[in-house]
N, CA, C and O atoms as CSV, one atom per row, in Angstrom:
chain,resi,resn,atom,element,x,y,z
A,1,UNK,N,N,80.706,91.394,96.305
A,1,UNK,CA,C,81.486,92.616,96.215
A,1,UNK,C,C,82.942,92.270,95.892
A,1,UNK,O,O,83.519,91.353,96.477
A,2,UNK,N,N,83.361,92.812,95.213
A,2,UNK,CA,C,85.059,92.633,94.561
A,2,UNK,C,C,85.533,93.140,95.508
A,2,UNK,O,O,84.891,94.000,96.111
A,3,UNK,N,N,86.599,92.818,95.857
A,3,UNK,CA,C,87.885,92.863,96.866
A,3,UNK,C,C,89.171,93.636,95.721
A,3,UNK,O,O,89.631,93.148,94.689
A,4,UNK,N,N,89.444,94.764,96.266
A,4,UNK,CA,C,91.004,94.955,96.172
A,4,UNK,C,C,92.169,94.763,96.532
A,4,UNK,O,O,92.345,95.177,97.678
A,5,UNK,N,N,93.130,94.283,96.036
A,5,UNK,CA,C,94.362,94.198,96.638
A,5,UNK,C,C,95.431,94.750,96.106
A,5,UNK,O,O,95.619,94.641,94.895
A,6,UNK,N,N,96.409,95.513,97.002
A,6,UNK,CA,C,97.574,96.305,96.671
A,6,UNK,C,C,98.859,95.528,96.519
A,6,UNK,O,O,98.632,94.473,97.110
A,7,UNK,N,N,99.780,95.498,96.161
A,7,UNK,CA,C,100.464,94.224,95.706
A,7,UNK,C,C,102.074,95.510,95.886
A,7,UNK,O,O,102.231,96.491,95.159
A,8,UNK,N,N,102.970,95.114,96.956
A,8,UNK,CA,C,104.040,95.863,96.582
A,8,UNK,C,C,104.940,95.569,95.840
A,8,UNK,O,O,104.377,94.783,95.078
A,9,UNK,N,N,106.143,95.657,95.458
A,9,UNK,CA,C,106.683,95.810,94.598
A,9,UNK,C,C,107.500,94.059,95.374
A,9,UNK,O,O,107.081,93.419,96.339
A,10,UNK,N,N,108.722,93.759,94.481
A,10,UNK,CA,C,109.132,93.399,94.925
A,10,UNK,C,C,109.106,91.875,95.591
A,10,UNK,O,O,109.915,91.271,96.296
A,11,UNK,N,N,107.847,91.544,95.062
A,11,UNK,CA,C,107.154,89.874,95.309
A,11,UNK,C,C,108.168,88.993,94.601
A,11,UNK,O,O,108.899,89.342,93.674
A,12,UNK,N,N,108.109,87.924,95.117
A,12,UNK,CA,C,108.773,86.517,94.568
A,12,UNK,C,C,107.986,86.054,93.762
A,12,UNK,O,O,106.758,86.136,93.790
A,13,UNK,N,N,108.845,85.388,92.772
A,13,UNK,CA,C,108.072,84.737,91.176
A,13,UNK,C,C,107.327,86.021,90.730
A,13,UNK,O,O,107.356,87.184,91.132
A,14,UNK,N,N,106.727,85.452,89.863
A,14,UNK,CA,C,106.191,86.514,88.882
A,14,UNK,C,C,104.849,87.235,89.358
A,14,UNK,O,O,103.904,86.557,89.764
A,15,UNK,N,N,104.795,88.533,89.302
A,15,UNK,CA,C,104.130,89.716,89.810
A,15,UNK,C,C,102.216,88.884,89.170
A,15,UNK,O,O,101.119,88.878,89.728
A,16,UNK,N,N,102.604,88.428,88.073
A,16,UNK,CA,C,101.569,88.207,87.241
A,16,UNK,C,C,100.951,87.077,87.663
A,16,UNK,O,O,99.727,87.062,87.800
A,17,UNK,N,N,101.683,86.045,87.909
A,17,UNK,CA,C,100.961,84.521,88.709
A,17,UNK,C,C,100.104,85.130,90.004
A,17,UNK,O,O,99.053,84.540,90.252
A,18,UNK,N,N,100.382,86.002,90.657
A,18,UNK,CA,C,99.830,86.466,91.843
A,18,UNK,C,C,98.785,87.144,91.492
A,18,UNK,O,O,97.768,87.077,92.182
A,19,UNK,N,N,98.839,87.957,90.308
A,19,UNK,CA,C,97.721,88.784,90.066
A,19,UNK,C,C,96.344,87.723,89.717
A,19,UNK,O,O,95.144,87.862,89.952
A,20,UNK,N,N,97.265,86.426,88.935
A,20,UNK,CA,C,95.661,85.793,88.392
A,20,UNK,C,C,95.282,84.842,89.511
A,20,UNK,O,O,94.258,84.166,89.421
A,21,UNK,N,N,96.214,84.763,90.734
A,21,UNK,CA,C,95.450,84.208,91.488
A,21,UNK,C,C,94.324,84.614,92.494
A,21,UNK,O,O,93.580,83.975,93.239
A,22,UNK,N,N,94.543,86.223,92.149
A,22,UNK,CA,C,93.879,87.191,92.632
A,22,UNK,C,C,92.201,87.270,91.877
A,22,UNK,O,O,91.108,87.069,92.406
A,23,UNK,N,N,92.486,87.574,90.717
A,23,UNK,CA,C,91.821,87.055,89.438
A,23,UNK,C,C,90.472,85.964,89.599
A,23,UNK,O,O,89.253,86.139,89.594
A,24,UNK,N,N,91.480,84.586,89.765
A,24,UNK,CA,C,90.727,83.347,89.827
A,24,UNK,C,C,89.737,83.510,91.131
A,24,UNK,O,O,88.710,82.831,91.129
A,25,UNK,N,N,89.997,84.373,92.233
A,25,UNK,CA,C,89.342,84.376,93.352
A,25,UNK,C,C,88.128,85.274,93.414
A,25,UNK,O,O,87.215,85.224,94.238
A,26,UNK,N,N,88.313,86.285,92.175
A,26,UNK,CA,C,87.068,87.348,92.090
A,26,UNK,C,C,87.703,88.482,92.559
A,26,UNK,O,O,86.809,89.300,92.770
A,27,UNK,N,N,88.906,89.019,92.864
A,27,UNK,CA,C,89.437,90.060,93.154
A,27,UNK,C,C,90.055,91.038,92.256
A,27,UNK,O,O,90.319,90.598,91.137
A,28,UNK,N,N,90.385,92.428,92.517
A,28,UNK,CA,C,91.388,92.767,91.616
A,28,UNK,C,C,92.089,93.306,92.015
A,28,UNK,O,O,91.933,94.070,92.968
A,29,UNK,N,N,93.295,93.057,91.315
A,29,UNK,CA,C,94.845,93.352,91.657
A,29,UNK,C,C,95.451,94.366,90.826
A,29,UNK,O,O,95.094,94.583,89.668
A,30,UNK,N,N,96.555,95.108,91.546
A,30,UNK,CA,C,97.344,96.356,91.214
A,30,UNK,C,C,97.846,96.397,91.950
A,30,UNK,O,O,97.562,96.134,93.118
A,31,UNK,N,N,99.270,96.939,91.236
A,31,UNK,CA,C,100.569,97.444,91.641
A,31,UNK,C,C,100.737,98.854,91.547
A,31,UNK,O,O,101.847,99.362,91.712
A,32,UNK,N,N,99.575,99.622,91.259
A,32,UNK,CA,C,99.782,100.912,90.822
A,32,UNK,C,C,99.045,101.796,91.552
A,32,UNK,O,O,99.675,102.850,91.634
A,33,UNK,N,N,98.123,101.843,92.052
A,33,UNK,CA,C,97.187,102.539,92.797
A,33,UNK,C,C,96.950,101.768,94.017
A,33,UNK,O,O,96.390,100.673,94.044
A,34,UNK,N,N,97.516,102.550,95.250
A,34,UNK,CA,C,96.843,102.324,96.766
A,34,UNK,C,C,96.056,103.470,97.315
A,34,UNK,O,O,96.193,104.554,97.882
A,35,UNK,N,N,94.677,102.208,96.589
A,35,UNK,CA,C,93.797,104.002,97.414
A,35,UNK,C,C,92.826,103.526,98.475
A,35,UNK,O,O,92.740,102.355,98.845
A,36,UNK,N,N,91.941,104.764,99.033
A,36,UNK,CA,C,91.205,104.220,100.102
A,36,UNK,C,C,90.355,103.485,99.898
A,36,UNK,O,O,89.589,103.302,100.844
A,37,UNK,N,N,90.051,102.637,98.447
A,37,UNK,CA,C,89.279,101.478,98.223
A,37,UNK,C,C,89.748,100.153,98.446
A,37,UNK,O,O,89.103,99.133,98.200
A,38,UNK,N,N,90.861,100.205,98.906
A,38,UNK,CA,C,91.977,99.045,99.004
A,38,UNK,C,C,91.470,98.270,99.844
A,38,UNK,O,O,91.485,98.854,100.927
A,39,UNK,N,N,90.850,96.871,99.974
A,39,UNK,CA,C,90.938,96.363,101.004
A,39,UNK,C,C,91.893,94.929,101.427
A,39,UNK,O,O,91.552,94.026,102.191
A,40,UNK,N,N,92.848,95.027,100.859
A,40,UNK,CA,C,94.213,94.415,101.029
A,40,UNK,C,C,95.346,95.123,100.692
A,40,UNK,O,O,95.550,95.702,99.626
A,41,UNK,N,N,96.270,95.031,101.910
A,41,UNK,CA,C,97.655,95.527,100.972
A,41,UNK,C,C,98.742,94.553,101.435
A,41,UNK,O,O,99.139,94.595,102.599
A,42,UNK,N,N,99.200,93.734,100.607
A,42,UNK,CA,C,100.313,92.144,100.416
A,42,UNK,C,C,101.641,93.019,100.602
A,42,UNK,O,O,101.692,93.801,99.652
A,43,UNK,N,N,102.484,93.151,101.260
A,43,UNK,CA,C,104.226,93.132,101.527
A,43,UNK,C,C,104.760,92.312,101.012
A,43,UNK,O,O,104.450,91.142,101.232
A,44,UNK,N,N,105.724,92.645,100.168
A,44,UNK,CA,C,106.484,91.290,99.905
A,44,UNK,C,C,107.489,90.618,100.983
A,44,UNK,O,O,107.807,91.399,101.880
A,45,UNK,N,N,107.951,89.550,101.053
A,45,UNK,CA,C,108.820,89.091,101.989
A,45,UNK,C,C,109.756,89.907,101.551
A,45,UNK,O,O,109.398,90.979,102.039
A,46,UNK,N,N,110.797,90.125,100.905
A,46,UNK,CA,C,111.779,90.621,100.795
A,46,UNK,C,C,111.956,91.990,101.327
A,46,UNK,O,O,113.150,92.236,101.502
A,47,UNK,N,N,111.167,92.961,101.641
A,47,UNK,CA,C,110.223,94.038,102.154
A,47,UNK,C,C,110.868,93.657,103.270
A,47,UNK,O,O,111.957,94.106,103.631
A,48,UNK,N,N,109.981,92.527,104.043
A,48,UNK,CA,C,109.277,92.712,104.794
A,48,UNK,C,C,110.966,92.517,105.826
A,48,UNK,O,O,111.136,93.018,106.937
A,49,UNK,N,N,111.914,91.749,105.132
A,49,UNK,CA,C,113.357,91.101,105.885
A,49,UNK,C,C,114.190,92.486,105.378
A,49,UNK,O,O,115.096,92.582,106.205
A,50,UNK,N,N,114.291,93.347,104.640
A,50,UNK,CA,C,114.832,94.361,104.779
A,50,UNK,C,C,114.036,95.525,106.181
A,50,UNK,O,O,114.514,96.617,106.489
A,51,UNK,N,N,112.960,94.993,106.724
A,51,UNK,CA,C,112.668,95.713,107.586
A,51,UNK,C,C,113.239,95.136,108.287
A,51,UNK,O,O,114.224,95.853,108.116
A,52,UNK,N,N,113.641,94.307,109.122
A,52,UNK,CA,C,114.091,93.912,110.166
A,52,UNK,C,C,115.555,93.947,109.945
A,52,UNK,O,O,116.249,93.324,110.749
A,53,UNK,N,N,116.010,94.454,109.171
A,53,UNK,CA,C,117.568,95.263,109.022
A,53,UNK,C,C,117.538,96.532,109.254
A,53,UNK,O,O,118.488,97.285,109.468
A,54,UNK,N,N,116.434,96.759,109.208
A,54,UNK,CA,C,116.102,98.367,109.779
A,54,UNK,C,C,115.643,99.451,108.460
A,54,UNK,O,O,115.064,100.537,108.495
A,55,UNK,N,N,116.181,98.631,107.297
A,55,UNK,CA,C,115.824,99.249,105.511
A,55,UNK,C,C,114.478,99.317,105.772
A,55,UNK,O,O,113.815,98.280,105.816
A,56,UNK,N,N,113.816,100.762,106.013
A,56,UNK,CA,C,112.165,100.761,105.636
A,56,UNK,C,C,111.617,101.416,103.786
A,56,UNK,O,O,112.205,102.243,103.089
A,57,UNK,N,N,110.832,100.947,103.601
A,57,UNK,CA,C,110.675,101.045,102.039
A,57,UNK,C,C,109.908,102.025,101.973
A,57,UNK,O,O,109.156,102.350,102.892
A,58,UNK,N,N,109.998,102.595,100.922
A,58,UNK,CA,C,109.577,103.773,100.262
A,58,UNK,C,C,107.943,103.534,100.503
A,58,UNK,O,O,107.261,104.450,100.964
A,59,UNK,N,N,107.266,102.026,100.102
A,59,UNK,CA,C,106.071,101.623,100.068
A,59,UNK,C,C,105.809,101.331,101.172
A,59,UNK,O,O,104.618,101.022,101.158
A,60,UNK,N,N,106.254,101.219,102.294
A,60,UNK,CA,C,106.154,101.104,103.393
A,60,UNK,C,C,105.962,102.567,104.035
A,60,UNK,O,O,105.339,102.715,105.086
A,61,UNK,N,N,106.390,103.359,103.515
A,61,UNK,CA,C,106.260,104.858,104.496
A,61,UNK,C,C,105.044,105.082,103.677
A,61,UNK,O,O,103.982,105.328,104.250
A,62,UNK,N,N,105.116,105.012,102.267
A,62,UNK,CA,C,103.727,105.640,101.709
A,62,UNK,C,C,102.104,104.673,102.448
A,62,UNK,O,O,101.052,105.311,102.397
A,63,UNK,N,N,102.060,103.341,103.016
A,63,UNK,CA,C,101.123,103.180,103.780
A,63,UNK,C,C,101.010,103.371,104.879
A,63,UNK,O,O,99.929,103.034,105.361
A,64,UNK,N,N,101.842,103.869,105.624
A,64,UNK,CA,C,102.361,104.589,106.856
A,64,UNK,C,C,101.653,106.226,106.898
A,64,UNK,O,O,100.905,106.775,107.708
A,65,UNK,N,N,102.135,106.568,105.924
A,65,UNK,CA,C,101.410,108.016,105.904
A,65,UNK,C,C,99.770,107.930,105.252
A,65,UNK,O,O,98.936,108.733,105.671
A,66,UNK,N,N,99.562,107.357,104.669
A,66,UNK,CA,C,98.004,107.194,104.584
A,66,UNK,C,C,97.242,106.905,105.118
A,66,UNK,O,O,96.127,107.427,105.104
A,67,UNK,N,N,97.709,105.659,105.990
A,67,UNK,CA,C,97.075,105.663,106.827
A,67,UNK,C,C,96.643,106.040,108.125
A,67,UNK,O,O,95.682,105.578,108.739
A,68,UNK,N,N,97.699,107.209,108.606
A,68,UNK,CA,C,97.510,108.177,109.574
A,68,UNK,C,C,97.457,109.617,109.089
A,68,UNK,O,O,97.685,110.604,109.788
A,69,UNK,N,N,97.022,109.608,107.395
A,69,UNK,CA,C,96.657,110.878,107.038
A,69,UNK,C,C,94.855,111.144,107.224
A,69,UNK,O,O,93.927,110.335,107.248
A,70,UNK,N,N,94.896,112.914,107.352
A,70,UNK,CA,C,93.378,112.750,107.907
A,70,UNK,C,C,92.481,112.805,106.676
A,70,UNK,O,O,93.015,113.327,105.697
A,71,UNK,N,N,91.063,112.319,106.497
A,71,UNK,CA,C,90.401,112.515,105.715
A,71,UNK,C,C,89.894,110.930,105.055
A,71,UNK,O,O,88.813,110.358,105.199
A,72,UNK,N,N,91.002,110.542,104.370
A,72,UNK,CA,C,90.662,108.978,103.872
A,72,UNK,C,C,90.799,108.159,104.960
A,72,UNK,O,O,91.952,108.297,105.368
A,73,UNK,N,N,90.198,107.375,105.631
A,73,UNK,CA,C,90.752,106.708,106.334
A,73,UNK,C,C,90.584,105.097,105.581
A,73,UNK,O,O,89.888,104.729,104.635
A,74,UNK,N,N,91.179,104.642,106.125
A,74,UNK,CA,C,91.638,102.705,105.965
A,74,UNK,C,C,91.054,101.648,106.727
A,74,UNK,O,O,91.691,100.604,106.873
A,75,UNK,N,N,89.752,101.809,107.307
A,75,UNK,CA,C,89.499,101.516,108.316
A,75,UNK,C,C,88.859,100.000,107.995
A,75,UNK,O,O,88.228,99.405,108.869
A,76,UNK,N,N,89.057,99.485,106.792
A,76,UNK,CA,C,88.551,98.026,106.129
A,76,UNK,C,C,89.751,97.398,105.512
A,76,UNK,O,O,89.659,96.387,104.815
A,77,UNK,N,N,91.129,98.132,105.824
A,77,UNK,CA,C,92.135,97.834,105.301
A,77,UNK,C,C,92.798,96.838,105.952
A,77,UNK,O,O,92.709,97.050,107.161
A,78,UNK,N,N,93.744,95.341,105.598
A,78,UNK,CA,C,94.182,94.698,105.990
A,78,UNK,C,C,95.153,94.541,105.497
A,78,UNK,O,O,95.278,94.453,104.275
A,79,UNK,N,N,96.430,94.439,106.623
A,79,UNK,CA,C,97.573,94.452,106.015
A,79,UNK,C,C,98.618,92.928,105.808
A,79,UNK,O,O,99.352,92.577,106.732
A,80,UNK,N,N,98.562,92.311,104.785
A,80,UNK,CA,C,99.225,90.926,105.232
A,80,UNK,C,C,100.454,90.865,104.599
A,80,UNK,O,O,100.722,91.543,103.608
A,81,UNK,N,N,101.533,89.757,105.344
A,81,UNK,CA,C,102.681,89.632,104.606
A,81,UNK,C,C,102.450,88.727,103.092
A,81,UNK,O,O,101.438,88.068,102.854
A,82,UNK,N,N,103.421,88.845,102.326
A,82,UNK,CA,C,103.303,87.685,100.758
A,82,UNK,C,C,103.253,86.588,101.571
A,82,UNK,O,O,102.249,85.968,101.221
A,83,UNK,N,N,103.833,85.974,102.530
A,83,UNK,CA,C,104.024,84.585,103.154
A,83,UNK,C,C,102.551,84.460,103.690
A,83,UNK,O,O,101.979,83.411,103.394
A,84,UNK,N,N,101.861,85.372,104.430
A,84,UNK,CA,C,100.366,84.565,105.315
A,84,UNK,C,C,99.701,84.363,104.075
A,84,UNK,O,O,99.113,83.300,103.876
A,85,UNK,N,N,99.736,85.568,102.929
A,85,UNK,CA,C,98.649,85.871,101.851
A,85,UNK,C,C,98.532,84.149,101.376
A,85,UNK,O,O,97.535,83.437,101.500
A,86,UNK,N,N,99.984,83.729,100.761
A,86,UNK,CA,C,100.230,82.508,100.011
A,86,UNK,C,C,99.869,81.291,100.743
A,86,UNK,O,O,99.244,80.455,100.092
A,87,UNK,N,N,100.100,81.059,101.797
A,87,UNK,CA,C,99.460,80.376,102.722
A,87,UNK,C,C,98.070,80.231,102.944
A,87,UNK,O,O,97.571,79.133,103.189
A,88,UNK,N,N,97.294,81.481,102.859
A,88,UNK,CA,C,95.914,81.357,102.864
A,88,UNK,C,C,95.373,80.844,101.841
A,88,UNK,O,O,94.494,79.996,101.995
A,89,UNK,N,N,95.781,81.251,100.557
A,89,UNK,CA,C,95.459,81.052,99.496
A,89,UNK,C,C,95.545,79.482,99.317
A,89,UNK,O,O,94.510,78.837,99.152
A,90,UNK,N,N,96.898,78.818,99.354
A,90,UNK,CA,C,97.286,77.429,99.231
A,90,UNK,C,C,95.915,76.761,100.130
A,90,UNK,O,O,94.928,76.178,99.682
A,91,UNK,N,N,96.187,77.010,101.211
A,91,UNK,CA,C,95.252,76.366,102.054
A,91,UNK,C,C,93.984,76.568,101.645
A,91,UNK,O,O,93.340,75.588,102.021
A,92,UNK,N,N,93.270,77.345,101.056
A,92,UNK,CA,C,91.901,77.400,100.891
A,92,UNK,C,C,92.000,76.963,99.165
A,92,UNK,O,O,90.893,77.006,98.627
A,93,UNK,N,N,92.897,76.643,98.440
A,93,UNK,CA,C,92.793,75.873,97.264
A,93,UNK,C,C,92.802,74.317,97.783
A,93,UNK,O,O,91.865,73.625,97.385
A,94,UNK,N,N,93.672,73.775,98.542
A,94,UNK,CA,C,93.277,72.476,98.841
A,94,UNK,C,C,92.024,72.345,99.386
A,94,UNK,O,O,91.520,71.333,98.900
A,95,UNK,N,N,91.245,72.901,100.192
A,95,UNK,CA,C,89.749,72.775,100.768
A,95,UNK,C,C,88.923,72.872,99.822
A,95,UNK,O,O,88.007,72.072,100.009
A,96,UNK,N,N,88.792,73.477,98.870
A,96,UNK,CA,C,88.498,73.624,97.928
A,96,UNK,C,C,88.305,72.901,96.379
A,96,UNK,O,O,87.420,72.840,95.525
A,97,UNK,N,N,89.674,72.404,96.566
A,97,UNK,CA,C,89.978,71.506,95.027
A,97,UNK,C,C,89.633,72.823,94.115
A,97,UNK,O,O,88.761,73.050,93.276
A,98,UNK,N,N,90.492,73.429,94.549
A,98,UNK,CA,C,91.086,74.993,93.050
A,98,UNK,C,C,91.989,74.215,92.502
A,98,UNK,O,O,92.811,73.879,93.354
A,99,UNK,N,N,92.270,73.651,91.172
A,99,UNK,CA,C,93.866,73.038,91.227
A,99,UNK,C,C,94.202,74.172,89.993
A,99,UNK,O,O,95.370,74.326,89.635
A,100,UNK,N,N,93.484,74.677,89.590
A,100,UNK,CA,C,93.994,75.929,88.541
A,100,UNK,C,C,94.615,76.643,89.327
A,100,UNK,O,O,95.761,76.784,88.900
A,101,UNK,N,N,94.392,77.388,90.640
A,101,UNK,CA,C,94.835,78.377,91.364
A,101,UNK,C,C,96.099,77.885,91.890
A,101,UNK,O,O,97.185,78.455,91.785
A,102,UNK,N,N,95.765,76.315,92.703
A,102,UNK,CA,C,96.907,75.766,92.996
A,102,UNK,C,C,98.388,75.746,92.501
A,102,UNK,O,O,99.487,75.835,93.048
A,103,UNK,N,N,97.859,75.565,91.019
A,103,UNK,CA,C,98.907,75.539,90.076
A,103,UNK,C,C,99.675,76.547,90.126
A,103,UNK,O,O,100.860,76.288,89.914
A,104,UNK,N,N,99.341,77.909,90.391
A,104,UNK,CA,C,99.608,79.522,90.230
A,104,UNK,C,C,100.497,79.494,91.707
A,104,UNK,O,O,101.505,80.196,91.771
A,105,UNK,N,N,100.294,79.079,92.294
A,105,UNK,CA,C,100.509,79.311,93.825
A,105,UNK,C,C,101.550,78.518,93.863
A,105,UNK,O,O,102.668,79.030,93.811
A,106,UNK,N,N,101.396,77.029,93.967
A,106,UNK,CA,C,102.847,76.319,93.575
A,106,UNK,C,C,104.195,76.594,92.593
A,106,UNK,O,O,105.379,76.278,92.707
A,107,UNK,N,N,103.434,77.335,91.574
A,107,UNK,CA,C,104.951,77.943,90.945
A,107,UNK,C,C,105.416,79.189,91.523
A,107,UNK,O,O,106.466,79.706,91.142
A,108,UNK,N,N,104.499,79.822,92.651
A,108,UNK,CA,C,105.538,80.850,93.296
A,108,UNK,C,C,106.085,80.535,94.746
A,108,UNK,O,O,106.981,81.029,95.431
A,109,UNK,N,N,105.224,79.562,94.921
A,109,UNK,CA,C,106.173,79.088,96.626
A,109,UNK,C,C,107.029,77.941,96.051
A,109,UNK,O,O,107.807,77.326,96.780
C-alpha cells in the first residue's frame, strides 16, 4: 500500500530531494493537498523553532483544525518533525545499503 506524505512548506534544501526520497521509498509526496488520506504530515524545522517563539503557522493551524474537525477524521495520521523524518530515513538507508537515497538525504542534512 502507498503511503502519503504531507510535506510543509518551508523545508531545508530542496523541497524536491525530499520528495524523491519519498519516491525511492514507494511513497508519495505533496505539498499541495492535506487530506484525510494523508498518512504522514513532515513540519519543517524552521516551523517547528518559530513555534517555540510562539509564531504558529498558518499550516500548523490548518492541521490543527482538521484534525479536530468532525467528519474526516486522522486517525492513521502521524505527525513528525523534518529532523526525526531525516533521521529515520538516514538510518534505515545505512541498514539497508540505499546509497541512491543516501545520497538525497546527505545533500539535505
Amino acid at each position: 500500500m502507498i503511503k502519503m506524505y504531507f510535506f510543509s512548506q518551508k523545508l531545508r534544501g530542496s523541497k524536491y530531494n525530499q520528495f524523491q526520497v519519498i519516491g525511492n521509498l514507494g511513497g508519495l509526496p505533496t505539498d499541495a493537498e492535506f487530506s484525510g488520506d494523508t498518512d504522514f504530515f513532515i513540519i519543517s524545522d524552521f516551523i517547528i523553532e518559530e513555534l517555540k517563539r510562539g509564531i504558529k503557522d498558518e499550516q500548523l493551524i490548518e492541521l490543527e483544525k482538521k484534525i479536530n474537525s468532525k467528519g474526516k477524521k486522522h486517525t492513521k495520521l502521524k505527525v513528525l518533525t523534518e529532523k526525526v523524518f531525516l533521521e529515520h530515513i538516514h538510518e534505515r538507508c545505512l541498514n539497508i545499503n540505499d546509497q541512491s537515497t543516501l545520497h538525497l538525504i546527505r545533500e539535505i542534512i
